[in-house]
C-alpha positions in Angstrom: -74.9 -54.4 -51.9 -75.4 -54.7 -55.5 -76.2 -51.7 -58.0 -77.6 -52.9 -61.7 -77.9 -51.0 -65.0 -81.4 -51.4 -65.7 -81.4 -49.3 -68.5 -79.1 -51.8 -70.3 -80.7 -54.7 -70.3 -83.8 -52.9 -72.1 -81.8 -50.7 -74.3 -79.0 -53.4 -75.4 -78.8 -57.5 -76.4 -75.8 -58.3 -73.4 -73.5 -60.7 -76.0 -70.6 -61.1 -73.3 -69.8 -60.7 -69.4 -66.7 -59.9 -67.6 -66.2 -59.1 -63.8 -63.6 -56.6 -63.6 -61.9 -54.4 -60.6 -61.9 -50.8 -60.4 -59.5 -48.2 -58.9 -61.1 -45.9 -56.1 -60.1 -43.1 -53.6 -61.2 -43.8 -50.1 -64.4 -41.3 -50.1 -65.4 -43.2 -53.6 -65.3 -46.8 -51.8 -67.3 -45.6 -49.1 -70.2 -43.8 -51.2 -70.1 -47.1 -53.1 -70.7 -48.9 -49.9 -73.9 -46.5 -49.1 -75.1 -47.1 -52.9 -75.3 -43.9 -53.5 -74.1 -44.0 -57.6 -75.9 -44.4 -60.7 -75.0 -46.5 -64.0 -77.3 -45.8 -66.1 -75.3 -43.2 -68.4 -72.4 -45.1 -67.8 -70.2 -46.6 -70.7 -66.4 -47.9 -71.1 -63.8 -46.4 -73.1 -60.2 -48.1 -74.1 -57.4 -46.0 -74.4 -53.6 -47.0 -74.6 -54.3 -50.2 -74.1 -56.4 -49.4 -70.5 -60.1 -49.4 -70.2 -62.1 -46.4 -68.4 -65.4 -45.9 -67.5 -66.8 -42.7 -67.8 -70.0 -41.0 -67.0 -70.5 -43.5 -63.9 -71.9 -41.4 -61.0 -70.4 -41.6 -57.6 -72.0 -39.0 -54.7 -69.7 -37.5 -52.8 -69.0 -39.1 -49.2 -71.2 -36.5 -46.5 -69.0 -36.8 -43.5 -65.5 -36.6 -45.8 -63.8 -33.0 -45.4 -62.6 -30.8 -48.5 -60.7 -34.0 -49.7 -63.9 -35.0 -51.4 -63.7 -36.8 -54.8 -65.2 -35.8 -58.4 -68.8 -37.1 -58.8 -68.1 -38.2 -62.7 -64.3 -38.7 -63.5 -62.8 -41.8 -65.3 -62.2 -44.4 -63.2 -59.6 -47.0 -64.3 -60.9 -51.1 -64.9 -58.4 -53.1 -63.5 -58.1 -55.9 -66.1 -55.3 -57.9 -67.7 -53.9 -57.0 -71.3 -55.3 -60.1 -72.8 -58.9 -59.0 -71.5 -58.8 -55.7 -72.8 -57.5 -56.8 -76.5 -60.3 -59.1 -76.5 -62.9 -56.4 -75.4 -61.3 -54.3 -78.0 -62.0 -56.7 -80.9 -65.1 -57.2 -79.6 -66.4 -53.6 -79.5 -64.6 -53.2 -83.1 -67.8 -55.1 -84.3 -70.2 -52.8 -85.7 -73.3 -52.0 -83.7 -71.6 -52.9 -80.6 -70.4 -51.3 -76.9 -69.1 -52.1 -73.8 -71.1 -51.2 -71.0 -70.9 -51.6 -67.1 -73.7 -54.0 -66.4 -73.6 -53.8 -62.1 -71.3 -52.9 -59.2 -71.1 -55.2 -56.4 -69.0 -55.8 -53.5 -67.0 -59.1 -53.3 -64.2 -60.1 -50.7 -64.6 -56.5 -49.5 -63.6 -55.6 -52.9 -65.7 -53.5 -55.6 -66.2 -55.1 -58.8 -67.8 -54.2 -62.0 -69.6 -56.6 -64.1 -68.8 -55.3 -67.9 -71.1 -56.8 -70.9 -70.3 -56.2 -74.6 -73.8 -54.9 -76.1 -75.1 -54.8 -79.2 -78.1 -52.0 -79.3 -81.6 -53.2 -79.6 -83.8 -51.4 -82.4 -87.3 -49.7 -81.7 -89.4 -53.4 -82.1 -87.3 -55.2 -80.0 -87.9 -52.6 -77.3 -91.7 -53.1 -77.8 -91.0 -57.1 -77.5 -89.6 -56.6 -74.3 -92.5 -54.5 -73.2 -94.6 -56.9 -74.0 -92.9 -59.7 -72.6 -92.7 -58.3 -69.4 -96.2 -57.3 -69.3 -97.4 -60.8 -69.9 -95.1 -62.1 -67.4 -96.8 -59.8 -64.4 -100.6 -60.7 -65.9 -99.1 -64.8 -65.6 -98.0 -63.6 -61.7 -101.8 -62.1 -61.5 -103.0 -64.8 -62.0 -101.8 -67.1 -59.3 
C-alpha cells in the first residue's frame, strides 16, 4: 500500500527527502490501510519545536462506532529534534516548503515520506508537460 502526492511533483522541484513516522488513533491506521486518504492539499507545519501535517485527508473507518476520528486534524511527525531544526532551516529559505511526498506502510508501521520543495513557476510547468508528452509518443512508438 503506497499513497503518492502527485500534485507535488508537478507543482514543486523535491530539493530533500525524509521518511518520517506519524502518530494515529486506531480508526486512522485502519482507513490508511484501505487507502482511503488524499495528499494532495497536504503541507507540514513546525511548531514548538514539533512538526504537523495539516490538511492530509483520512476517511473515517465504516465499520468503527461513534469513536470515529476527524477527517482533517493535525497529525503529529514523529521525528528527532536534530531533523526538525534542519527542516526548519531548510524551509527558512525563501521560495521553499515542506511537503508530505507519500504514505506507505513499512514493518506494519505508517510512514510519511517528507520532501523540502521549492515551487515551480508557470514555464517549468509547461516543461514538464511537454516532457511527459514526448515520453508517452517515445512509448507509442515501440
Amino acid at each position: 500500500m503506497e499513497i503518492k502526492n502527485k500534485k507535488a511533483y508537478f507543482n514543486y522541484f523535491i530539493e530533500q527527502e525524509l521518511e518520517a513516522g506519524i502518530a494515529l488513533v486506531g480508526t486512522e491506521i485502519k482507513s490508511v490501510r484501505k487507502g482511503s486518504l488524499d495528499l494532495s492539499d497536504a503541507y507540514i507545519r513546525i511548531k514548538n519545536n514539533e512538526a504537523f501535517i495539516v490538511n492530509m485527508f483520512i476517511d473515517q473507518y465504516n465499520e468503527a462506532s461513534i469513536f470515529n476520528h476527524n477527517t482533517t486534524r493535525e497529525r503529529k511527525l514523529l521525528l528527532h529534534k536534530k531533523e526538525i531544526k534542519k527542516l526548519e532551516e531548510l524551509k527558512s529559505k525563501d521560495g521553499y516548503t515542506i511537503i508530505p511526498l507519500k504514505i506507505y506502510l513499512h514493518d506494519g508501521k505508517v510512514k510519511v515520506l517528507v520532501g523540502v520543495a521549492r515551487g515551480k513557476k508557470l514555464y517549468d510547468k509547461r516543461e514538464s508537460i511537454k516532457k511527459k508528452d514526448l515520453e508517452r509518443a517515445e512509448k507509442r512508438k515501440w
